[in-house]
C-alpha positions in Angstrom: 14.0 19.5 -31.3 14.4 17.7 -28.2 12.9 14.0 -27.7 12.5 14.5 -24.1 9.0 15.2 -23.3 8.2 18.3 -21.1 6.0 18.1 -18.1 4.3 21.6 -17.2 2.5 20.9 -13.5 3.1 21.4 -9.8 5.5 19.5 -8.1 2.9 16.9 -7.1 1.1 14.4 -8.6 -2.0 15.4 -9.2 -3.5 14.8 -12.8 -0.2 14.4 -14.2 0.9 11.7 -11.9 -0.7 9.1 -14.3 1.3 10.6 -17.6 4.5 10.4 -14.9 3.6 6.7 -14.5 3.0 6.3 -18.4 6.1 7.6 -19.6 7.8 5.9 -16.7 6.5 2.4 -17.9 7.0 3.3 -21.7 10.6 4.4 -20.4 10.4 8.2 -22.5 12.6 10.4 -20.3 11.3 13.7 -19.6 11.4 16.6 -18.1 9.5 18.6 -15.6 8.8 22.6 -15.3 7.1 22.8 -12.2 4.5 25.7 -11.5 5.3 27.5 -8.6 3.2 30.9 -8.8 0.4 32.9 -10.2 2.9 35.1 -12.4 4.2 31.0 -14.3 0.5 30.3 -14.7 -0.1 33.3 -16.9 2.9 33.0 -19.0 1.4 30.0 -19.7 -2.0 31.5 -20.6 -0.6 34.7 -22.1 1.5 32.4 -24.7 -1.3 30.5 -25.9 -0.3 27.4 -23.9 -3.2 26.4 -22.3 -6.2 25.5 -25.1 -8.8 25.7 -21.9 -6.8 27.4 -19.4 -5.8 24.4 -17.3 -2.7 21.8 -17.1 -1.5 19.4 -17.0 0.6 20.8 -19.8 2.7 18.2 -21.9 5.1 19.2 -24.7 5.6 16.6 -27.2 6.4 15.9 -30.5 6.5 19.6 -31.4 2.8 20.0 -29.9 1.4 21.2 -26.8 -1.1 18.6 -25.1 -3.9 19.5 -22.6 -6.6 17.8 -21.4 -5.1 14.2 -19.0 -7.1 12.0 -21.1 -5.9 12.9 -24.7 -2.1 13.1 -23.2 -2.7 9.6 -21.8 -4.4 8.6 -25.7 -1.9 9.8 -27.3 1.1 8.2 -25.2 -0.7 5.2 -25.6 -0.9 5.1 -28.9 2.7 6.2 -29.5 3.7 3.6 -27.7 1.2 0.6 -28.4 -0.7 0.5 -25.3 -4.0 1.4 -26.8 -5.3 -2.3 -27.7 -5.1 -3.9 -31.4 -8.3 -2.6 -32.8 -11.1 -0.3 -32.2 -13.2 -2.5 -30.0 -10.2 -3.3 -27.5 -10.0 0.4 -27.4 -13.2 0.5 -26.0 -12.5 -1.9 -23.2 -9.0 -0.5 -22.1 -10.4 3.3 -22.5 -13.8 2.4 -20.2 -11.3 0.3 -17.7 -9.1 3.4 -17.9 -11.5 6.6 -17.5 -13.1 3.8 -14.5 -9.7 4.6 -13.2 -9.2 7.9 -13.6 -12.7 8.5 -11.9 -11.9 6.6 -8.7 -8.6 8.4 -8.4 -9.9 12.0 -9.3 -11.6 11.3 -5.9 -8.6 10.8 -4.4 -7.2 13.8 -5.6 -9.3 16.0 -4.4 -9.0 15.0 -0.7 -6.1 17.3 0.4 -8.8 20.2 -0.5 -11.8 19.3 1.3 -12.7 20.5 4.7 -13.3 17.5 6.5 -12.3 14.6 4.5 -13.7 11.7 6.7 -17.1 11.4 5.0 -15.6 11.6 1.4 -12.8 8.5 2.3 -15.6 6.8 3.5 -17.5 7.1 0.8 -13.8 6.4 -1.3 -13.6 3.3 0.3 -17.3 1.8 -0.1 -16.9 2.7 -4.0 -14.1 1.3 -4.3 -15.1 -1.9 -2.8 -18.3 -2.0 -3.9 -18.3 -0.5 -7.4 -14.8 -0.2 -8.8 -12.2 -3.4 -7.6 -14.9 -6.1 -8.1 -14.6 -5.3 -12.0 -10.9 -5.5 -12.0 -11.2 -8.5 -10.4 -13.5 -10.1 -12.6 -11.4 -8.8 -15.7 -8.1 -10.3 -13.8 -9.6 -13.5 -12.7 -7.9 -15.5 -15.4 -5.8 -13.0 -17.5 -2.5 -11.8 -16.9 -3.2 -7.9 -18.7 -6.9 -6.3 -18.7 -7.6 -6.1 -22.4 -6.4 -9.1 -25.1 -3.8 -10.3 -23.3 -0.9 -7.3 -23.7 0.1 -4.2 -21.5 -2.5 -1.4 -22.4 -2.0 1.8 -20.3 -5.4 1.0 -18.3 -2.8 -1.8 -16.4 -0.9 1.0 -15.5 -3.6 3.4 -14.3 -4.9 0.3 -12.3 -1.6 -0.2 -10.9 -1.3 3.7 -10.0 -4.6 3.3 -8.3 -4.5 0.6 -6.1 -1.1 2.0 -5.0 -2.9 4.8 -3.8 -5.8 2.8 -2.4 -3.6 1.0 0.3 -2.0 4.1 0.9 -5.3 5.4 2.5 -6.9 1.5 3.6 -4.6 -0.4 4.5 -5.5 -4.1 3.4 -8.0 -2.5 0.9 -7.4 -5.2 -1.4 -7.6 -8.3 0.5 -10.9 -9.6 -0.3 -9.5 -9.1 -4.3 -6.9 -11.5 -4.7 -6.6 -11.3 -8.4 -6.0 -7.1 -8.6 -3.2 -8.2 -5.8 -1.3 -10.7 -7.9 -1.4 -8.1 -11.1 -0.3 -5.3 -8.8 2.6 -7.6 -7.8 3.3 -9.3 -11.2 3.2 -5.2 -12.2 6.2 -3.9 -9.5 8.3 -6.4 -11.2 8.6 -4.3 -14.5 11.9 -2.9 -14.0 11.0 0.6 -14.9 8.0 0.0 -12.5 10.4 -0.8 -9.4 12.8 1.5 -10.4 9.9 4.4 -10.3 8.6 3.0 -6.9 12.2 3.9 -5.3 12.9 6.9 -3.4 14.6 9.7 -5.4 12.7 8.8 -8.9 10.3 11.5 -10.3 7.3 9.7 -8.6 5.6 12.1 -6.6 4.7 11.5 -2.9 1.3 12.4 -1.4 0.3 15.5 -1.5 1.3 17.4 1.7 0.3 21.3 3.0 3.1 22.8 0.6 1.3 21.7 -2.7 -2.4 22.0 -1.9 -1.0 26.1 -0.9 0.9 26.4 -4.1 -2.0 24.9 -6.2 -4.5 27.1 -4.4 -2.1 30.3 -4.5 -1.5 29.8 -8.3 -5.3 29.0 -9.4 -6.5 31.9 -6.7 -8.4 29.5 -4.9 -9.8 31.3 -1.4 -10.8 28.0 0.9 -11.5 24.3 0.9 -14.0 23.2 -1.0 -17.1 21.8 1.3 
């Protein structure tokens, strides 16, 4: 059996992009099987794949993961990025599924109709509800949660990468989340993940947001 993970998904980040970043940061090599049509998606379900017919898809350990929250769970347990006890894994899973919230926002952008009111509305919660609690967690510590890397530090990171990328100068009224996101892109297998030609995915362009829509059978935008 191979130790290499196996990364079923579009070529795109998407909901795997944080398990990319995960692994990346853990430094697990894996692989990736990209979905490219209808006829790959129903393999998939016809095999027995899919628990609730959806990826992201990761094969691990001799099991078949679904569902982005347990894969992240159980990476970060693997790999002792879950906090020490049961209550830190409170914190670092309410910082994380924060996180995961703001960014699922994000995500859905390329498939909206008119996406000006929804970054708008992006951009106020993420001033107003989302960065001042980083900042307040970061305002003294150098990780979120007791003091060690827990994989909510690198959700945060993923996010506020992809907060500048939309608002420029997003974070300048939150100098703490800026000096973790810097102190972060120093982690060699950070930096070496942030260069062109790793298996960090760029944003999402017209090519994946047709494939996604061709292979889930999706007719047009969502309002």
């Amino acid at each position: 059996m191979s130790d290499r993970a196996v990364l079923h998904y579009f070529n795109g980040r998407g909901k795997m992009e944080s398990i990319r970043w995960l692994l990346t940061v853990v430094e697990a090599e894996f692989d990736e099987m990209y979905l490219t049509s209808r006829d790959q998606y129903e393999k998939l379900l016809n095999d027995g794949s899919l628990m609730f017919q959806q990826v992201p898809l990761v094969e691990i350990d001799g099991m078949k993961l679904v569902q982005t929250k347990a894969i992240l769970h159980y990476i970060a347990e693997k790999y002792n990025l879950h906090g020490k006890d049961i209550k830190e894994r409170a914190m670092v899973n309410m910082y994380a599924e924060g996180l995961i919230d703001l960014m699922e926002m994000m995500m859905m952008l390329p498939f909206v109709a008119d996406p000006k009111p929804k970054l708008d509305n992006i951009q106020s919660k993420a001033k107003e509800r989302y960065l001042p609690v980083f900042e307040k967690a970061l305002s003294g510590p150098v990780y979120l949660v007791g003091g060690k890397l827990s994989y909510a530090d690198v959700l945060l990171l993923e996010c506020t990468l992809m907060l500048e990328e939309k608002f420029t100068g997003i974070l300048g009224d939150f100098p703490s989340v800026k000096s973790f996101q810097g102190r972060m892109i120093k982690i060699p297998a950070v930096s070496r993940f942030l260069q062109p030609g790793s298996k960090r995915k760029p944003q999402p362009d017209e090519n994946y947001v047709k494939t996604v829509m061709e292979v889930f059978k999706i007719t047009g935008p969502f309002p």
